[in-house]
VOPAGU-2260 file (C-alpha; in pm, 1 decimal, decimal comma):
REM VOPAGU-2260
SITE   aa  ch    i         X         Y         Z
SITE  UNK   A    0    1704,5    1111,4    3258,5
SITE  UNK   A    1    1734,6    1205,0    2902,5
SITE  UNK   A    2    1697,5     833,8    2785,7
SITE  UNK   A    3    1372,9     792,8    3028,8
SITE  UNK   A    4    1203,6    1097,9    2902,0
SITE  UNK   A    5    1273,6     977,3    2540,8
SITE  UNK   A    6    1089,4     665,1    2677,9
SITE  UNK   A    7     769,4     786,9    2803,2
SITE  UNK   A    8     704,9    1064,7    2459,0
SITE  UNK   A    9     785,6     795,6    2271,8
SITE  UNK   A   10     526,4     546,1    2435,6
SITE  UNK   A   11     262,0     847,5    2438,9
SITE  UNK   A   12     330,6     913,8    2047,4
SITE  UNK   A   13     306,1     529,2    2002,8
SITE  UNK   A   14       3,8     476,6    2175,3
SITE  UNK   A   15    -205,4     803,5    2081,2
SITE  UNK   A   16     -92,0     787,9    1697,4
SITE  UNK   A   17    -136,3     406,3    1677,8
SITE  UNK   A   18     189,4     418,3    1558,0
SITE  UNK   A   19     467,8     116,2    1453,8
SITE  UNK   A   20     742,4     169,3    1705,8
SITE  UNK   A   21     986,3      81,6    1391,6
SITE  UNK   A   22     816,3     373,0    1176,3
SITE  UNK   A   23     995,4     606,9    1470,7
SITE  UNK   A   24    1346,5     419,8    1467,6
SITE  UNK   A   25    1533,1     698,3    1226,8
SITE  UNK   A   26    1393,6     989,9    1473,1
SITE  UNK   A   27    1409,7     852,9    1833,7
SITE  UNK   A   28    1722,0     629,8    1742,2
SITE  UNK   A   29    1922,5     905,8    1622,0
SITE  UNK   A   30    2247,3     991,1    1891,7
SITE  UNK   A   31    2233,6     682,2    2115,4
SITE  UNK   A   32    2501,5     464,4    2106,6
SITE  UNK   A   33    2472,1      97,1    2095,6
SITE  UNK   A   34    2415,9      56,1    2465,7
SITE  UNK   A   35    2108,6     268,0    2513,9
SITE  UNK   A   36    1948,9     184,8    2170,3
SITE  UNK   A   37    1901,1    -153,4    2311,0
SITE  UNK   A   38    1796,6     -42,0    2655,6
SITE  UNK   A   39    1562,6     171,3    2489,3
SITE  UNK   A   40    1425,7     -66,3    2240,8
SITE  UNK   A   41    1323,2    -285,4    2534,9
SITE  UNK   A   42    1186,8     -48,1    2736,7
SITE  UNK   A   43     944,0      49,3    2505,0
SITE  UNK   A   44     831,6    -304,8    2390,4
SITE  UNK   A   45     825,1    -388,5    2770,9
SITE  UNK   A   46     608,8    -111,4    2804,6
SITE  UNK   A   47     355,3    -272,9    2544,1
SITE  UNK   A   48     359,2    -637,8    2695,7
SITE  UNK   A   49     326,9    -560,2    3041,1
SITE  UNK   A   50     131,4    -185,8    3074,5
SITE  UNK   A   51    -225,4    -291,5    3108,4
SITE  UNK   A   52    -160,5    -552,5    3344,2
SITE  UNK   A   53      85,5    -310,1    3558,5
SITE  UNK   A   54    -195,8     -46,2    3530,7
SITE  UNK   A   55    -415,9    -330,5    3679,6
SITE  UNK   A   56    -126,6    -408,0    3928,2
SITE  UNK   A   57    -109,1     -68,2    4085,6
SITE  UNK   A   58    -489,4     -11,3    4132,1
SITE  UNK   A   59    -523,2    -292,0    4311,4
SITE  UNK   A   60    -181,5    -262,9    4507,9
SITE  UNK   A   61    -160,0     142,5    4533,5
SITE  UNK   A   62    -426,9     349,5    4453,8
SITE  UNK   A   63    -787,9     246,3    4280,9
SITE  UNK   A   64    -795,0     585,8    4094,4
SITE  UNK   A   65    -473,2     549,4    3857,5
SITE  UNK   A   66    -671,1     509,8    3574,7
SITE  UNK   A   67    -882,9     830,9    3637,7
SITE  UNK   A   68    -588,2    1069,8    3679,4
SITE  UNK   A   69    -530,3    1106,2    3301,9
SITE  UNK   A   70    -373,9     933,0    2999,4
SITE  UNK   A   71     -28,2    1138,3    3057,1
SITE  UNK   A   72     -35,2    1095,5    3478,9
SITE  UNK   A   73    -100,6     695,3    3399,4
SITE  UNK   A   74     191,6     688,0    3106,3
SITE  UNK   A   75     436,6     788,1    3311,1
SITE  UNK   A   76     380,8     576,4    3622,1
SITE  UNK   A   77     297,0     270,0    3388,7
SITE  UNK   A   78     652,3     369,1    3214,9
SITE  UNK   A   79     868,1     409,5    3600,7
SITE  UNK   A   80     677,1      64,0    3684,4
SITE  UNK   A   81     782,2     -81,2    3334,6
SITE  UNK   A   82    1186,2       9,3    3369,0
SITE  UNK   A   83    1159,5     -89,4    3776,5
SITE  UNK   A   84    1004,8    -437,0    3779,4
SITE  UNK   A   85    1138,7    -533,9    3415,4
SITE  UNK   A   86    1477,9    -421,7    3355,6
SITE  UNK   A   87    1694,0    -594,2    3625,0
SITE  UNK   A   88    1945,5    -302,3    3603,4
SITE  UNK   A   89    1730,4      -4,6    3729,5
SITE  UNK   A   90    1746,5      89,1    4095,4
SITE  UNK   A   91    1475,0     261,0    4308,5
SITE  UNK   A   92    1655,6     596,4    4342,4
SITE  UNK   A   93    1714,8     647,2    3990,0
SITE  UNK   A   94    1399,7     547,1    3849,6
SITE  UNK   A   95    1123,4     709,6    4094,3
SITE  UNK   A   96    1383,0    1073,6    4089,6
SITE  UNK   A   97    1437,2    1118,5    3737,9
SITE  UNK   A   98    1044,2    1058,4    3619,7
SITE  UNK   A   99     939,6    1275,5    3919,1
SITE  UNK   A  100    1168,0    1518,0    3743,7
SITE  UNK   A  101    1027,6    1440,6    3400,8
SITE  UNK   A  102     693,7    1485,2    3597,8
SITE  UNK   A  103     761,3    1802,7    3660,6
SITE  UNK   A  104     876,1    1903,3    3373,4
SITE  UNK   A  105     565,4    1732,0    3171,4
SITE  UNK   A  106     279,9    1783,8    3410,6
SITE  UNK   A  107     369,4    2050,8    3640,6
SITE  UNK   A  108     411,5    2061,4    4044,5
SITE  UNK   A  109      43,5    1937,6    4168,7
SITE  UNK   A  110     102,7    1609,9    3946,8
SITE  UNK   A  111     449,8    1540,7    4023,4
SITE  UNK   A  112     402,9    1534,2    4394,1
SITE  UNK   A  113      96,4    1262,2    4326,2
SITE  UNK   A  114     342,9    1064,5    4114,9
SITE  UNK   A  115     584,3    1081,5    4355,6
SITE  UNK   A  116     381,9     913,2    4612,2
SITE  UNK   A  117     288,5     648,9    4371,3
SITE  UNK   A  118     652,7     552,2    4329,3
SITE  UNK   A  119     755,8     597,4    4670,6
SITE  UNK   A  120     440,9     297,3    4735,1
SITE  UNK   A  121     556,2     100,9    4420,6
SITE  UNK   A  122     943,2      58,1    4547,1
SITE  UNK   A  123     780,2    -126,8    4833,6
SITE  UNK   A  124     606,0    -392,0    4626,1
SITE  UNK   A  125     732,1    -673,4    4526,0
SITE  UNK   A  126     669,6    -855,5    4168,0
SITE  UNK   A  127     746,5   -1226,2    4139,8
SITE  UNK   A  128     865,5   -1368,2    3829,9
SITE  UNK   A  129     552,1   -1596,3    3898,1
SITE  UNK   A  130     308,3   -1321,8    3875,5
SITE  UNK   A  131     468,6   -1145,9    3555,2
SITE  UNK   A  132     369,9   -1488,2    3381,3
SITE  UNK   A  133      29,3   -1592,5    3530,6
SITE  UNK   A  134    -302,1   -1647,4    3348,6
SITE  UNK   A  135    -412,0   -1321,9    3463,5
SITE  UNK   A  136    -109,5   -1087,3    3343,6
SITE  UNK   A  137    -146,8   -1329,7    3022,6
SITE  UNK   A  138    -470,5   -1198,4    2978,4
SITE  UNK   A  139    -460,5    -862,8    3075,3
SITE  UNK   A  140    -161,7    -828,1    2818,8
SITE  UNK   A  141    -365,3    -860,8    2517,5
SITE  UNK   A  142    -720,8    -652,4    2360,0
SITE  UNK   A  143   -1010,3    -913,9    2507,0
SITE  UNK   A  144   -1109,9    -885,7    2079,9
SITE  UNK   A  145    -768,8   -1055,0    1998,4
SITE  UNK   A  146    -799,2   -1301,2    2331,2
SITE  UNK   A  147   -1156,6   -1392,9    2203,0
SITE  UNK   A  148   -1078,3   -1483,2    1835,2
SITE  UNK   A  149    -735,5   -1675,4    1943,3
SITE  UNK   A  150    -953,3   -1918,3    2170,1
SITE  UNK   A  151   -1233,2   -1961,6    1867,7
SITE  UNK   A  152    -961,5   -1998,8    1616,5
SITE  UNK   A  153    -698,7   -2241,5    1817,6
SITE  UNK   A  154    -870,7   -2366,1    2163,4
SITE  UNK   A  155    -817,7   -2214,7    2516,2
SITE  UNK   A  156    -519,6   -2409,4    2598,6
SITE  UNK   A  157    -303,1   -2349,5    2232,6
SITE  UNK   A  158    -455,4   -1961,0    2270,4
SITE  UNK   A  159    -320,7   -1928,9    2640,0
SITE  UNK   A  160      20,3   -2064,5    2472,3
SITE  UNK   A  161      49,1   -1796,2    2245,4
SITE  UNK   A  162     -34,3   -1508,9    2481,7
SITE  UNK   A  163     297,5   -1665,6    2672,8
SITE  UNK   A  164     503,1   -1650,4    2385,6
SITE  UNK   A  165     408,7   -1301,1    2315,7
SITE  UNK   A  166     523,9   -1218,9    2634,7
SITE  UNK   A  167     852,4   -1363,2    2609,5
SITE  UNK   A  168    1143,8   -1166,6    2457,8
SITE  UNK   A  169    1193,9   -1264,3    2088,6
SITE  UNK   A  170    1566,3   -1375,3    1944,7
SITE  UNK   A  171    1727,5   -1239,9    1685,0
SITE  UNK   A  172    1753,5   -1474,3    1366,5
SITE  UNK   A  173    1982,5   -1442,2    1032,1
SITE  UNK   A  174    1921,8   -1607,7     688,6
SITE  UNK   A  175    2217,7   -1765,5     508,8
SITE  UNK   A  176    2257,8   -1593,4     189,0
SITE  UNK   A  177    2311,2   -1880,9     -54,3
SITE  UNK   A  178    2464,0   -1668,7    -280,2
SITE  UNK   A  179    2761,2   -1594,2     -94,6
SITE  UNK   A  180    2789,5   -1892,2     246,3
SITE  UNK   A  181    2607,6   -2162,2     339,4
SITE  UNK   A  182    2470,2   -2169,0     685,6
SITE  UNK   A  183    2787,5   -2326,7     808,9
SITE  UNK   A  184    3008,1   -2119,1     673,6
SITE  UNK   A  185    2850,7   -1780,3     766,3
SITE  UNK   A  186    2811,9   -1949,6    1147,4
SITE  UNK   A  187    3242,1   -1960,8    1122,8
SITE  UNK   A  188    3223,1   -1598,7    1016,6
SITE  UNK   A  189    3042,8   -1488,7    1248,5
SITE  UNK   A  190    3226,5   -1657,0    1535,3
SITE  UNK   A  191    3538,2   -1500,8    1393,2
SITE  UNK   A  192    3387,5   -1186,5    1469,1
SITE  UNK   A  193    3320,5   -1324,8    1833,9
SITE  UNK   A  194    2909,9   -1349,8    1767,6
SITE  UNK   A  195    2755,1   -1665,9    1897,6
SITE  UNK   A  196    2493,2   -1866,4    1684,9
SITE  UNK   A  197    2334,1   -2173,6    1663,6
SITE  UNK   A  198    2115,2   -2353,0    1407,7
SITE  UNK   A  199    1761,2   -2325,7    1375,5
SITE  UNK   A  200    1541,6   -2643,0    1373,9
SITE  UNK   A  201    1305,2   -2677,6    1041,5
SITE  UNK   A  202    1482,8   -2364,7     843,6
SITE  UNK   A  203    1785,0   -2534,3     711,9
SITE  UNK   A  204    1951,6   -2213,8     624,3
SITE  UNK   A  205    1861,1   -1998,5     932,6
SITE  UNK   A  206    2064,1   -1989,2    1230,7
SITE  UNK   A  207    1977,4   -1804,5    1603,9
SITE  UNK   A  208    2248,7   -1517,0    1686,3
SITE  UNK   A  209    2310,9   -1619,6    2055,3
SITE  UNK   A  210    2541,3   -1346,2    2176,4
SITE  UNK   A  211    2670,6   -1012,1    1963,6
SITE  UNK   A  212    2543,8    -716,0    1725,3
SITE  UNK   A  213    2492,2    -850,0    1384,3
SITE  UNK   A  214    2387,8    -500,7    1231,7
SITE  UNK   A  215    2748,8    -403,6    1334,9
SITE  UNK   A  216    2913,4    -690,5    1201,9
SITE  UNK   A  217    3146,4    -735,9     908,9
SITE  UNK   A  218    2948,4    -991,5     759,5
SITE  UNK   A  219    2647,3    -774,3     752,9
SITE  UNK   A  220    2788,9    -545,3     568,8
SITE  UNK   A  221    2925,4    -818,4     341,7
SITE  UNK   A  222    2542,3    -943,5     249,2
SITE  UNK   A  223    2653,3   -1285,2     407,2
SITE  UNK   A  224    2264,5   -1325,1     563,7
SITE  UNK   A  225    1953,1   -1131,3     581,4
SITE  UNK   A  226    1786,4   -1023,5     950,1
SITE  UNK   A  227    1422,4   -1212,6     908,7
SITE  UNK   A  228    1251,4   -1450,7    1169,0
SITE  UNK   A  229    1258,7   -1847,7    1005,6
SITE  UNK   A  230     866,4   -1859,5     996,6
SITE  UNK   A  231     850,6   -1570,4     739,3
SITE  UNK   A  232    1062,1   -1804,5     446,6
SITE  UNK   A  233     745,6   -2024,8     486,0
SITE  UNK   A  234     533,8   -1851,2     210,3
SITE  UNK   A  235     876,1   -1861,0     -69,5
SITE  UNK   A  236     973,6   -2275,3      58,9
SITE  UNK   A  237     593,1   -2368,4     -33,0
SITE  UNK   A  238     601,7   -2156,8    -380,2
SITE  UNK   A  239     921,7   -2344,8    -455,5
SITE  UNK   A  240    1044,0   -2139,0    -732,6
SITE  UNK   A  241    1277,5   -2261,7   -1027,1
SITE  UNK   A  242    1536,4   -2092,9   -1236,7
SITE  UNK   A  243    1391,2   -1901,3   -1535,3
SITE  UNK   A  244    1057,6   -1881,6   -1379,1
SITE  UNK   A  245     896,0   -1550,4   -1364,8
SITE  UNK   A  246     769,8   -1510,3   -1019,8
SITE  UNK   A  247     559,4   -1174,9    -922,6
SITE  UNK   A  248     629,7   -1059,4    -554,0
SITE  UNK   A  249     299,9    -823,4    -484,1
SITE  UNK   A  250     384,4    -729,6    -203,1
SITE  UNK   A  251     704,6    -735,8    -171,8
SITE  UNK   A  252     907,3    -454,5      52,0
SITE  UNK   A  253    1126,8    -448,2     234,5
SITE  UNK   A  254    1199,4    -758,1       6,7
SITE  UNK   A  255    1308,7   -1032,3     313,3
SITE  UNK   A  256    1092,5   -1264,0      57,4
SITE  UNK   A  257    1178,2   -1154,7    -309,1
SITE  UNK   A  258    1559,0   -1218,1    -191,7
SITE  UNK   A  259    1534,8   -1552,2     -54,5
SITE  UNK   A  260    1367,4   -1647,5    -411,4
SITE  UNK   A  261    1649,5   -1527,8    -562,3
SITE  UNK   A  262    1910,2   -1688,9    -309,9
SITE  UNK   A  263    1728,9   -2042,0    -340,9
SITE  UNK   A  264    1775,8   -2013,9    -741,3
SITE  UNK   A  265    2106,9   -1877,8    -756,9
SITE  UNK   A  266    1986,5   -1551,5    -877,3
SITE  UNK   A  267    1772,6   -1707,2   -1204,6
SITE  UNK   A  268    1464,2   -1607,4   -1121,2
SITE  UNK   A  269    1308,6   -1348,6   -1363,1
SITE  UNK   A  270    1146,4   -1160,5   -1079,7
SITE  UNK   A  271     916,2    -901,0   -1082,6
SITE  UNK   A  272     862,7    -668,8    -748,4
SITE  UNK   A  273     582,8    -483,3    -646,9
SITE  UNK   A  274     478,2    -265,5    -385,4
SITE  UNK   A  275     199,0      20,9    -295,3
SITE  UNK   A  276     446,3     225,5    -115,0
SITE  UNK   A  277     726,8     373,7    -329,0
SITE  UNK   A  278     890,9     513,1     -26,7
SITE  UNK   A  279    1044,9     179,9      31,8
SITE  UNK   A  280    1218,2     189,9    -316,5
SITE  UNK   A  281    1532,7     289,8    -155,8
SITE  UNK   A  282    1535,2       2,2     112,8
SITE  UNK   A  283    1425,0    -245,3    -136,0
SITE  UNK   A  284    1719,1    -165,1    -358,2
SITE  UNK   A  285    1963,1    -130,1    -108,2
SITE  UNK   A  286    1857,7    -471,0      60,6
SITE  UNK   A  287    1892,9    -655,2    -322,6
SITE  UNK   A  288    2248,6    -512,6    -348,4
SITE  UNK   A  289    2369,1    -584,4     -12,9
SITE  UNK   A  290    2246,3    -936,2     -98,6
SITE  UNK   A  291    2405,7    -964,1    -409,1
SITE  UNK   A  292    2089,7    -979,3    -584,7
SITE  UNK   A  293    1898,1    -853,2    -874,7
SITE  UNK   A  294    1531,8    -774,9    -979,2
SITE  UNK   A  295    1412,7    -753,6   -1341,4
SITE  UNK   A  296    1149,6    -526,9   -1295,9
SITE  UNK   A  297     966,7    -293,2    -994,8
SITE  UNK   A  298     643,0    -149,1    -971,6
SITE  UNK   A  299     474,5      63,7    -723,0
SITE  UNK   A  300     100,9     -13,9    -776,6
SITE  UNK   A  301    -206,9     -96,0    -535,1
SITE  UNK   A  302    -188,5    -470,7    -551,0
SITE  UNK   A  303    -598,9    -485,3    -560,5
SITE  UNK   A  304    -552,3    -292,7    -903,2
SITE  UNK   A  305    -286,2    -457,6   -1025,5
SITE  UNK   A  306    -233,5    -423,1   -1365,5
SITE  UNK   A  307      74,0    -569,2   -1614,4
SITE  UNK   A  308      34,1    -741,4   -1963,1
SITE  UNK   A  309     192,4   -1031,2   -1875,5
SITE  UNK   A  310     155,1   -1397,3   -1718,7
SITE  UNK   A  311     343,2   -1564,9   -1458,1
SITE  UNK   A  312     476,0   -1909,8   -1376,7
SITE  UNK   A  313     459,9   -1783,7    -961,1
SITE  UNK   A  314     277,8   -1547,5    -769,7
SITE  UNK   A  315     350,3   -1480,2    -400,1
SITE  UNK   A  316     150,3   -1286,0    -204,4
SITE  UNK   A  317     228,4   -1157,2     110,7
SITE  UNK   A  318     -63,2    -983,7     239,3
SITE  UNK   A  319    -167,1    -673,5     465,2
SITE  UNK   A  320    -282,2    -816,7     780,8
SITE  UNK   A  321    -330,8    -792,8    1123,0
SITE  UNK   A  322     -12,8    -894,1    1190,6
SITE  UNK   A  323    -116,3   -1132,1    1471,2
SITE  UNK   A  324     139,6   -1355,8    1472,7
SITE  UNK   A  325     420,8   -1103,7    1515,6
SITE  UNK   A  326     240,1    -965,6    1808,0
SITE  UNK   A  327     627,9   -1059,8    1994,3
SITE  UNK   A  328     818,7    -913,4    1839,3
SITE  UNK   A  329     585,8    -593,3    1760,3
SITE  UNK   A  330     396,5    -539,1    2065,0
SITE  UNK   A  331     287,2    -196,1    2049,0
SITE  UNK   A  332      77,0    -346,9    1750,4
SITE  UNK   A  333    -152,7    -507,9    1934,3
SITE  UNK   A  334    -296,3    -212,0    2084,0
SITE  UNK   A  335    -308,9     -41,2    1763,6
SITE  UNK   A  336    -541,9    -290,8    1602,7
SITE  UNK   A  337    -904,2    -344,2    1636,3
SITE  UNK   A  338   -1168,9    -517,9    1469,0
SITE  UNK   A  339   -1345,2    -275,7    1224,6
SITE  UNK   A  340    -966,6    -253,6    1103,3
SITE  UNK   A  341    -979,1    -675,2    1095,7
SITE  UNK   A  342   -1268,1    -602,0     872,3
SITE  UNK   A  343   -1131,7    -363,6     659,1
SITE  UNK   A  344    -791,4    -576,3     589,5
SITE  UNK   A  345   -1019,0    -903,0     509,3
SITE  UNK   A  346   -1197,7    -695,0     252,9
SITE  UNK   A  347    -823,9    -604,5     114,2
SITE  UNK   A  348    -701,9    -954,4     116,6
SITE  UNK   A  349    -968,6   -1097,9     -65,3
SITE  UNK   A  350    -978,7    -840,1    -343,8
SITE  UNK   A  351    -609,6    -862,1    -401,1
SITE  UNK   A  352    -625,8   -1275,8    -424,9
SITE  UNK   A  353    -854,6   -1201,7    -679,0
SITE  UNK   A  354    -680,0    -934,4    -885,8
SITE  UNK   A  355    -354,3   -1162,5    -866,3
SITE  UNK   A  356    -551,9   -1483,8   -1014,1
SITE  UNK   A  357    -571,0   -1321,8   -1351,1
SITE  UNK   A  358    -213,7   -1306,2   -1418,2
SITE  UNK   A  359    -113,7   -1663,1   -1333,0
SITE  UNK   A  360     -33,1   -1885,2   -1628,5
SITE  UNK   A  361    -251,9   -2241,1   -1651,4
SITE  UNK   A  362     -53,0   -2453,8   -1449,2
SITE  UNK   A  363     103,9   -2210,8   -1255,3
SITE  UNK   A  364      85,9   -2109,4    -869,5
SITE  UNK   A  365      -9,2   -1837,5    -629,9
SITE  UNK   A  366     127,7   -1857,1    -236,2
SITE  UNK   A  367     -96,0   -1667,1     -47,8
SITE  UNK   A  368      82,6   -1572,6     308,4
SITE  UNK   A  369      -9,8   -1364,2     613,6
SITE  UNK   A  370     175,9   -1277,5     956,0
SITE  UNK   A  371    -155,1   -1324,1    1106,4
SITE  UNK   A  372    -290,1   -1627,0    1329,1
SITE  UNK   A  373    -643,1   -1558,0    1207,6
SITE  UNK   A  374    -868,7   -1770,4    1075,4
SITE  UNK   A  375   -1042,3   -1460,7     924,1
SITE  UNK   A  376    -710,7   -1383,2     791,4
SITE  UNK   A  377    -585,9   -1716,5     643,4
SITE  UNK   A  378    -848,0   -2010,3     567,3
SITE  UNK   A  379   -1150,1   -1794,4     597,7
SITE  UNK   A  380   -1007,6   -1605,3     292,5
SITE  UNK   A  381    -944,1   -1897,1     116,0
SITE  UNK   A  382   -1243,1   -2095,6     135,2
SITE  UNK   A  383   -1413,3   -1773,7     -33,0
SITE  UNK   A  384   -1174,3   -1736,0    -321,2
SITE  UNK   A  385   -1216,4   -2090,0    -407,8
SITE  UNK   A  386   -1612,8   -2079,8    -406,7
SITE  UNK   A  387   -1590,6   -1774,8    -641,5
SITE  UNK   A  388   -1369,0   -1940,9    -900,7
SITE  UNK   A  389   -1347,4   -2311,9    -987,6
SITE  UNK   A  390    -982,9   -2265,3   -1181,1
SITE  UNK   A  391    -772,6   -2330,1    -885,5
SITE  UNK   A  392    -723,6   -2600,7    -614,8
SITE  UNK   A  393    -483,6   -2612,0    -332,3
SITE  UNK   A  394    -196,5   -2835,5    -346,9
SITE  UNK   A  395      48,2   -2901,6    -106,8
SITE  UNK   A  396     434,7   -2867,9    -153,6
SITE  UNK   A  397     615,2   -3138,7    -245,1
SITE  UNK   A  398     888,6   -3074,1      13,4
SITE  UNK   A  399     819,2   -3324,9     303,3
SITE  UNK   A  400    1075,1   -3139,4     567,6
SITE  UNK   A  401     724,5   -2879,5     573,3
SITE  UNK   A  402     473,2   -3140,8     669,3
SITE  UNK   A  403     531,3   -3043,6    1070,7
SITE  UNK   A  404     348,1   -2685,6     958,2
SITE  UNK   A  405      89,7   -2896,4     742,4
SITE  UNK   A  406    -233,8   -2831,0     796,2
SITE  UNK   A  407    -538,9   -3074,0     708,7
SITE  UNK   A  408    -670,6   -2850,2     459,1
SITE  UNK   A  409    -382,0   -2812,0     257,2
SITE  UNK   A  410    -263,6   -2483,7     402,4
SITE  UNK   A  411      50,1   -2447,8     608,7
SITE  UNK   A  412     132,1   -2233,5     936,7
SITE  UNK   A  413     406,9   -2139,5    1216,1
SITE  UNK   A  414     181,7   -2131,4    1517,6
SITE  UNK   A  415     333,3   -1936,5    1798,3
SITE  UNK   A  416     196,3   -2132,8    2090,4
SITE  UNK   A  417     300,7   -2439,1    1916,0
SITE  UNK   A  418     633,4   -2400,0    1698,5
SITE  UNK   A  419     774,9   -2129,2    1902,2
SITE  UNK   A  420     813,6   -1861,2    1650,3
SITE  UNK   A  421     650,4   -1624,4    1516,9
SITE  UNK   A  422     338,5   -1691,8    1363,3
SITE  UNK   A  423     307,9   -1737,7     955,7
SITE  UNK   A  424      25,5   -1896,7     706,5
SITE  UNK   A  425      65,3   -2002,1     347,8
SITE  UNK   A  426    -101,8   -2209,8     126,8
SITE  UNK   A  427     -53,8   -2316,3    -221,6
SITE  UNK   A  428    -297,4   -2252,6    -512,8
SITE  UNK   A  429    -223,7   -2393,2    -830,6
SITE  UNK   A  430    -415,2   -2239,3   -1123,5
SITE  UNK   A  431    -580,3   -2611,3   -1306,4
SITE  UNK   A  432    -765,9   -2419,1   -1562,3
């Protein structure tokens, strides 16, 4: 019970805080062991791909006045109808007894007894895997605001293709460190620590970890590859960097980016990192010296007031955003977004593409990148910067192996409902004048 009432504060804390479910790891992580943190982990995210279509589910199936019973009353039925229909290992008994109990506990006598009777009705239903994964549990498993602008942005049918991906369960992915194995070579370690991989299509140094716990792993520990998805080394492949170039990373923690710069030059880079939040000092650091890696320099300023007196050969910019196209792997933060904050980040993006133009040398580049699959986001804030100031044009990367993410404006992206991974845009500015 203790795990299942760790479940259903965590999902209220989420949800009423507009929380990241990773900003909670170090607290709600804390004294399970390996077994249960995964459990848990998946319960929650369950919870946020599946809760306002289960909500929907039982009113029309149980009782038409779930909703009205209260935030707390619907939490923890949506939570006992998240574990039952999509974790294979739960059993009736277990699930309806011990959040009655938490019911009790929670919400007192009067509501437990209504719960209960919910429960009782929802061990009699049946779920099909067809139902989990038609157009109407697509639908309902999304805000209509984020439904709206994927159709205007990519078509019904490529917009209905990403809400499908987003409900599917996302794979972990590793990063050969250059530095220290090639993707071959760390696949060989990692088998001879019994974990199953396999390479990844169009990221020649990523590979998929099949079966096994890479955080626990030897090779881990030995920087032999970094934990990132293969769509976010988009933005650093189209920046190309080159030994001895000084390349500014605005943006740069937890530094999944900054490193593979420095991996793909053999550690020449003359790299500057920056980032708003010094917080993340520590995990930046600690990620560069797992790695094997250094940084010359690292800042902790607003990136739309930017300041440094110096120019660089490369700028790369990965962006606040929406985070739209991670909306897999993160799915609490779908639910946490909404438009006026869409607003608000466009407004941010914008001003720091502008404050990172001044300190690009003639000649030089900027990679602008999101996580988003907006048009807002991407394109949209493109097309403005370039109408404002006639010293930069886009130009594409040289490296043909990226044309399948080639856009016809110049710009690249991972589209979820297309490339089957999470979703990424870059494009390539090159300063002329």
């Amino acid at each position: 019970m203790k795990l299942r009432k760790l479940f259903y504060n965590t999902v209220l804390k989420i949800y009423n805080k507009r929380l990241s479910f990773e900003s909670l790891y170090s607290e709600v992580l804390e004294g399970l062991e390996d077994r249960e943190k995964r459990r848990f982990i998946n319960l929650v995210n369950q919870f946020f791909r599946n809760f306002n279509f289960l909500e929907q589910y039982f009113i029309e199936n149980i009782d038409k006045n779930i909703d009205d019973q209260g935030m707390k009353i619907s939490m923890l039925i949506l939570c006992a109808g998240t574990e039952y229909f999509y974790l294979d290992s739960s059993t009736d008994y277990s699930v309806v007894n011990d959040f009655v109990e938490i019911a009790k506990e929670e919400l007192g006598q009067g509501k437990a007894k209504y719960i209960n009777a919910i429960l009782r009705k929802m061990t009699k239903l049946t779920l099909s895997e067809e139902d989990k994964v038609s157009k109407k549990a697509l639908y309902l498993s999304h805000p209509q605001w984020v439904i709206d602008r994927l159709i205007a942005d990519h078509g019904k049918q490529t917009a209905e293709d990403i809400l499908k991906f987003n409900q599917s369960v996302p794979s972990v992915y590793v990063r050969a460190n250059r530095i220290k194995n090639s993707r071959d070579e760390l696949k060989v370690h990692l088998e001879s620590e019994g974990l199953v991989s396999s390479a990844v299509e169009h990221f020649e140094d990523f590979l998929k970890v099949e079966r096994g716990n890479v955080l626990s792993s030897r090779s881990f520990e030995e920087g032999r590859f970094y934990i990132q998805d293969p769509s976010h080394s988009l933005p650093v492949l189209i920046l190309d960097p080159k030994k001895n170039e000084k390349v500014l990373d605005l943006c740069c923690a937890p530094g999944g980016k900054s490193t593979y710069v420095q991996e793909l030059t053999g550690n020449k880079v003359r790299l500057h990192l920056n980032d708003i939040s010094m917080k993340k000092r520590v995990l930046i650091k600690m990620n560069f010296k797992r790695l094997g890696l250094e940084f010359n320099k690292l800042t902790f300023q607003e990136a739309q007031k930017f300041q440094v007196f110096e120019e660089f050969d490369k700028i790369l910019i990965d962006a606040p955003c929406t985070g739209s196209g991670n909306f897999r792997r993160h799915p609490e933060s779908r639910w946490n977004k909404d438009e006026e904050m869409l607003s608000q980040l466009t407004k941010l993006q914008f001003e720091i593409l502008t404050r990172a133009s001044i300190f690009v040398k003639i000649g030089g580049f900027i990679v602008y990148s999101t996580c988003s699959v907006f048009k807002e986001e991407n394109m949209d804030i493109i097309n403005k910067f370039l109408e404002a100031d006639d010293h930069f044009i886009v130009e594409t990367s040289a490296d043909t192996k990226l044309d399948i993410f080639k856009n016809v404006d110049g710009s690249y992206a991972v589209n979820p409902g297309i490339h089957h991974h999470e979703g990424a845009f870059a494009v390539r500015l090159k300063r002329v004048r």
